[in-house]
C-alpha positions in Angstrom: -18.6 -41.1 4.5 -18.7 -37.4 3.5 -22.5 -36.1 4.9 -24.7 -34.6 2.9 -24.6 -30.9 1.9 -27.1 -28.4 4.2 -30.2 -27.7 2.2 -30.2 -23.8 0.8 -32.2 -21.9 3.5 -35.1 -20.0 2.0 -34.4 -16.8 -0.7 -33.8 -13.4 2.0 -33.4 -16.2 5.4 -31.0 -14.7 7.6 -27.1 -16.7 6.7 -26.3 -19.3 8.5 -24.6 -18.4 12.2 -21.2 -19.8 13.0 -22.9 -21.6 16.0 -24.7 -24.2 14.4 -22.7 -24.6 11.2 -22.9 -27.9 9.9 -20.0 -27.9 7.0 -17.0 -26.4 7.1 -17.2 -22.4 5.2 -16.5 -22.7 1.8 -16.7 -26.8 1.4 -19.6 -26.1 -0.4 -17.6 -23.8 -3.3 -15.1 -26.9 -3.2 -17.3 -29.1 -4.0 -18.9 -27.5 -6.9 -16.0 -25.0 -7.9 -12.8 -27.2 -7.3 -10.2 -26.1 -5.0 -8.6 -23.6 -6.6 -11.2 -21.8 -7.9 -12.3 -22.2 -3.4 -9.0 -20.7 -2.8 -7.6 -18.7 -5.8 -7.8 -14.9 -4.4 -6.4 -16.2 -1.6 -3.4 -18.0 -2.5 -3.0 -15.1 -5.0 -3.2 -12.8 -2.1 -0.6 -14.6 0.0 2.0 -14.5 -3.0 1.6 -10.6 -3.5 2.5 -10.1 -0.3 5.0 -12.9 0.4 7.0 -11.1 -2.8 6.5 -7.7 -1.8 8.6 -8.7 1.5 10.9 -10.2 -0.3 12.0 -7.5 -2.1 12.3 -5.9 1.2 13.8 -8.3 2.3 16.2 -8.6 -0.7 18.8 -6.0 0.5 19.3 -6.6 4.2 19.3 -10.4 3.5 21.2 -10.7 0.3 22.6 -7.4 -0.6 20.2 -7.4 -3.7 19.1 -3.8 -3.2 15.7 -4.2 -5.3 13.2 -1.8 -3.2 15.2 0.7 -0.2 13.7 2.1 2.8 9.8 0.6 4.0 6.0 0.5 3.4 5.4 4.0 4.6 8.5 5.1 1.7 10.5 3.3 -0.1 12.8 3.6 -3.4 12.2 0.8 -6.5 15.3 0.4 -8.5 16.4 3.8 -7.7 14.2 5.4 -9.7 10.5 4.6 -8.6 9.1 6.5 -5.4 6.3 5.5 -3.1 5.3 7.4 -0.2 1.9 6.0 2.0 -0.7 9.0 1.9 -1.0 8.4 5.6 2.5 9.1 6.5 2.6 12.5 4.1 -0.6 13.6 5.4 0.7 13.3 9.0 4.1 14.7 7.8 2.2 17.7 6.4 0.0 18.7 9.3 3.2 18.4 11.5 4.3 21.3 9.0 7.3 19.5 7.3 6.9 20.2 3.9 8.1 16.9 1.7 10.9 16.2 -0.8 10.1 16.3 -4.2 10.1 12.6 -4.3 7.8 12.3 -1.6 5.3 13.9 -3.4 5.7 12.3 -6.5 5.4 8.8 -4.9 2.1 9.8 -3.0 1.0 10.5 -6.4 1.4 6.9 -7.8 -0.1 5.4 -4.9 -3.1 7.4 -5.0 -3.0 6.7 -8.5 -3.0 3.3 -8.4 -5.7 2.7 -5.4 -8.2 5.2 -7.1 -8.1 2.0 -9.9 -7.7 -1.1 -7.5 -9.3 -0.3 -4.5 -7.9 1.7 -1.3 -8.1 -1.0 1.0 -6.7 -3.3 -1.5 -3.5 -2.3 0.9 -4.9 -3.6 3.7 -5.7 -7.1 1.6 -2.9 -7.3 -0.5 -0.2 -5.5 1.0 -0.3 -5.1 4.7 2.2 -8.1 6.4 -0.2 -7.3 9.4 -2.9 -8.8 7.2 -1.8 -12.1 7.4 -1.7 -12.1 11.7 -5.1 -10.7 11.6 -6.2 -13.4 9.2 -4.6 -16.2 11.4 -6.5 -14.7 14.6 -9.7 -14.6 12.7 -9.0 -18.6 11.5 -8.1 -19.5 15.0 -11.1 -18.0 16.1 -12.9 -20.0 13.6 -11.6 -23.1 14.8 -11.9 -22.3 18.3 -15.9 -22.0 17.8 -15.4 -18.7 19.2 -18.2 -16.7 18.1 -18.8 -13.5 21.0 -17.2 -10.0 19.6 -16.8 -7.1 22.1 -15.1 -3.8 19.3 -15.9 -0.9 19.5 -17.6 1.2 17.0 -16.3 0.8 13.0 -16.0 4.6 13.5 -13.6 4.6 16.1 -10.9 4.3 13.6 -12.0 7.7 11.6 -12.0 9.3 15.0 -8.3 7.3 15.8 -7.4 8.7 12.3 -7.9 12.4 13.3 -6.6 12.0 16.5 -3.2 10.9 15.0 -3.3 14.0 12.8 -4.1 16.0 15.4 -1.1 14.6 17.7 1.5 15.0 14.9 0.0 18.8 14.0 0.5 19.2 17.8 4.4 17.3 18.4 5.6 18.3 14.9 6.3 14.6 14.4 4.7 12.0 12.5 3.6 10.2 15.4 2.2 6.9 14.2 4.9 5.9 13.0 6.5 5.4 16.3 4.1 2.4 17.3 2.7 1.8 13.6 2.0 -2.3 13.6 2.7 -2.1 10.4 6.1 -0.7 10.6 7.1 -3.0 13.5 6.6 -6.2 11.8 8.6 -5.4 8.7 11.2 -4.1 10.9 11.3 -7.3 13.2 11.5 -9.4 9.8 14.6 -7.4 9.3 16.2 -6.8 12.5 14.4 -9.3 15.0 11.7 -8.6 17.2 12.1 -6.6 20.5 9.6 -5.3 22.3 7.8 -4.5 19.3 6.7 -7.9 19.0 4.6 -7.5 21.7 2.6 -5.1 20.1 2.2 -7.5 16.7 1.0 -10.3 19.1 -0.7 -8.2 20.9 -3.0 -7.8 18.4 -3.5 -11.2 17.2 -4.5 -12.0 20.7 -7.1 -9.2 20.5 -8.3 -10.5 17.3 -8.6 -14.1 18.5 -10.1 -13.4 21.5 -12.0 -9.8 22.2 -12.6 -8.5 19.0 -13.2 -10.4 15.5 -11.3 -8.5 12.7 -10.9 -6.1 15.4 -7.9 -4.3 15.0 -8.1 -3.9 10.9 -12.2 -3.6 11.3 -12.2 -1.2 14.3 -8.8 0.6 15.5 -6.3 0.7 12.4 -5.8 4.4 11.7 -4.0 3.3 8.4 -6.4 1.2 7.2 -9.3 4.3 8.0 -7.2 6.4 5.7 -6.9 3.7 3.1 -11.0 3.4 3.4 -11.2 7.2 2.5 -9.4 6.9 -0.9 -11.3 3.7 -1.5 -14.8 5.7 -2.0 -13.8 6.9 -5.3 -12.2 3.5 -6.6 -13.0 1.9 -10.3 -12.0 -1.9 -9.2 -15.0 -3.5 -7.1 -16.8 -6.7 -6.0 -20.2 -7.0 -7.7 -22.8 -9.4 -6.2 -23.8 -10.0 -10.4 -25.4 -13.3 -9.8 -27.3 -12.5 -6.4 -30.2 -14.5 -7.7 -28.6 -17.3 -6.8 -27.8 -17.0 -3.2 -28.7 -19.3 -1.0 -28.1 -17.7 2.0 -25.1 -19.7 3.6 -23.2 -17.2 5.2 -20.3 -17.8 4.3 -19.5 -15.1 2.4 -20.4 -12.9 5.6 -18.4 -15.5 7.9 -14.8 -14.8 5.9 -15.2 -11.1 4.8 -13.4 -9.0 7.2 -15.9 -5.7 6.7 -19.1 -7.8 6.7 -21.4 -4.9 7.0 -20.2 -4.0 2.8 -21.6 -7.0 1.6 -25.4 -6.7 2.8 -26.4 -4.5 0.8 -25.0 -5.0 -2.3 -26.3 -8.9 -1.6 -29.5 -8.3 -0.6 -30.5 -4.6 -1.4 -32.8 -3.8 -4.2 -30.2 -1.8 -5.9 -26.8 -1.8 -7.5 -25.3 -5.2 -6.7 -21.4 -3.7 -6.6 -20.1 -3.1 -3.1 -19.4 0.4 -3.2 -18.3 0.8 0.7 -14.8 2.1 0.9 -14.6 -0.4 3.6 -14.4 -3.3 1.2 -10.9 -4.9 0.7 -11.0 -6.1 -2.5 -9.8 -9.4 -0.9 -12.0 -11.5 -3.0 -12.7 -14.1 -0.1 -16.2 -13.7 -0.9 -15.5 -14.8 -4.4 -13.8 -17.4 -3.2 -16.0 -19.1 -0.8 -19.1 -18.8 -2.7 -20.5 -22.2 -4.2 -23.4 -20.2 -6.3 -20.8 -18.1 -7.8 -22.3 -14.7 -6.9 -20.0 -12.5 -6.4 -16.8 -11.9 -9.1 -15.0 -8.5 -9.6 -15.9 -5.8 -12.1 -16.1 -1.9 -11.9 -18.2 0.2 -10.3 -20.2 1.8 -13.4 -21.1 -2.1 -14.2 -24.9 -2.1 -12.4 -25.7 -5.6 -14.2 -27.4 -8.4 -12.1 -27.8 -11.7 -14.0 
């Protein structure tokens, strides 16, 4: 016998904390919503990136040479570049100036997160993602609930550090112990010791730090943040009215501190924080339906 659903907490109640959680998070947008509509960003999430490896994956595997080279440059079909923003910006202040193509495929990429979101990397893209999601479930299901990260701004200050170590090596330094890199590469090549440093940080995540290496140290991820200010794409609490105050919208998100505001402020309801993902767990997990995405200029509640 399933019990009965928690009754709403009172309108601007602080959420619900994960120590005395009585459902599971997001039962509540199963039961009213369905499963898939519970789960669709995420699933959705899982395939992007699950067939952005594979075309990775494609040429070493198979010899179907789809996308060459990595996430911080790579080659589509021989005729589309992309080059990561970090990576040029730390090849730039190590004064290398960049081929042609480099330049042209930092273009697109900005291009294309100044519509969808910066972070939407981190979210969508990111194979790290997916450990730091696992370590944040464990967590979850460890009833682990004590965080000890440092400051949200460490990051920025690990993001200029990192441009100030390549400007002083001439070398773009990060991408000697870049996560990020080191997963893709063990897919490929088997892991060495660099497989240390992924599991590394899913032990962190599980057990020091909630979301704490993409929340709190991920220099990437920082830089990623910085384009996201000036994005179009974003989550809009349109139907705040109707919150209830469950928490579970704050208990999946891995940049909690962009929803607050947006939830419960007097103003615009659209999550404007770089900081925001795009992941669309909130979506997700939300019985009343608050949150959806829209555009920043849309400043509609309902």
């Amino acid at each position: 016998m399933s019990a009965a659903p928690a009754r709403a907490a009172p309108a601007g109640a602080a959420p619900a904390r994960a120590g005395v959680r009585k459902t599971p998070i997001g039962a509540d947008a199963v039961r009213d919503k369905g499963w898939w509509r519970a789960h669709q960003w995420l699933v959705l999430r899982r395939l992007v990136q699950l067939s952005i490896l594979a075309l990775f994956l494609s040429g070493p595997v198979a010899g179907l040479w789809i996308v060459k080279g990595n996430l911080a440059s790579s080659l589509t079909l021989g005729v589309l570049p992309l080059t990561d923003p970090f990576v040029l910006a730390q090849t730039l202040v190590a004064r290398h100036w960049p081929e042609v193509s480099a330049l042209i495929g930092v273009t697109i990429v900005l291009a294309i997160y100044l519509v969808v979101g910066g972070r939407v990397f981190c979210a969508w893209v990111c194979p790290m993602n997916v450990v730091t999601d696992a370590a944040a479930w464990l967590r979850r299901r460890l009833g682990i609930v004590t965080s000890r990260a440092p400051s949200r701004q460490f990051r920025l200050w690990l993001l200029a550090g990192v441009l100030i170590a390549a400007a002083l090596t001439g070398m773009a330094v990060w991408e000697w112990v870049n996560p990020v890199s080191t997963l893709q590469r063990g897919l490929v090549f088997g892991f060495g010791m660099g497989g240390w440093v992924v599991f590394a940080i899913f032990v962190y995540d599980t057990l020091v730090a909630s979301h704490g290496w993409c929340g709190h140290l991920c220099p990437q991820g920082a830089a990623y943040g910085l384009i996201g200010r000036a994005s179009l794409t974003r989550v809009t609490a349109a139907r705040r009215s109707r919150c209830n105050d469950c928490g579970d919208c704050l208990m999946v998100c891995p940049e909690p501190q962009v929803i607050v505001p947006a939830l419960k402020g007097t103003g615009s309801p659209v999550i404007v924080n770089g900081d925001c993902t795009n992941c669309g767990r909130c979506i997700d997990v939300c019985g009343p339906d608050v949150f959806r995405f829209g555009v920043r200029f849309d400043q509609r509640s309902e």
